[in-house]
C-alpha positions, -999 to 999 in steps of 0.1 A, spaced: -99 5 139 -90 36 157 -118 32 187 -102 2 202 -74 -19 205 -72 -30 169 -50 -9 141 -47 -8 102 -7 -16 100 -3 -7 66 -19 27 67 1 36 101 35 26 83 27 46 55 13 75 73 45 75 96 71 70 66 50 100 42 55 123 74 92 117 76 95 117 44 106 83 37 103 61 8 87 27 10 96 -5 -8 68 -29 -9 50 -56 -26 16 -59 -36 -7 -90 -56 -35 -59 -52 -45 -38 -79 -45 1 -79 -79 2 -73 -79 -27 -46 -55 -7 -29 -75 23 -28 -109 9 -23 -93 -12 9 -70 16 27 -87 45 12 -81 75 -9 -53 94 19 -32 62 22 -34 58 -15 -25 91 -26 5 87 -1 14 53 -15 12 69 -52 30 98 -44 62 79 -28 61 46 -50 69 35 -84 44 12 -94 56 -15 -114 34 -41 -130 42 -78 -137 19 -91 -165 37 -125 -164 23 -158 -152 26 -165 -116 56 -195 -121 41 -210 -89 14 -219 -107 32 -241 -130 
């Protein structure tokens, strides 16, 4: 939230990093679309722009 004392970390890293033209390494259990529908469609057209998406479709071994 931008009206008090509370901020969305994820979208200010990624806002700050797009503008300096930075790329970002990060990890993610989220889905495409749960990354857009919970940072919204400016952070995640920044995020798609400066990141290879790479998908695991293996079992999660910690579940073993």
């Amino acid at each position: 939230k931008h009206y008090g004392n509370e901020i969305n970390i994820v979208e200010t890293l990624i806002e700050e990093r797009y503008s300096r033209g930075n790329i970002t390494n990060f990890t993610s259990n989220c889905t495409e679309d749960e990354i857009a529908e919970k940072y919204g469609d400016r952070v995640y057209s920044r995020i798609k722009e400066k990141t290879n998406i790479i998908e695991f479709l293996d079992k999660d071994w910690r579940l073993q």
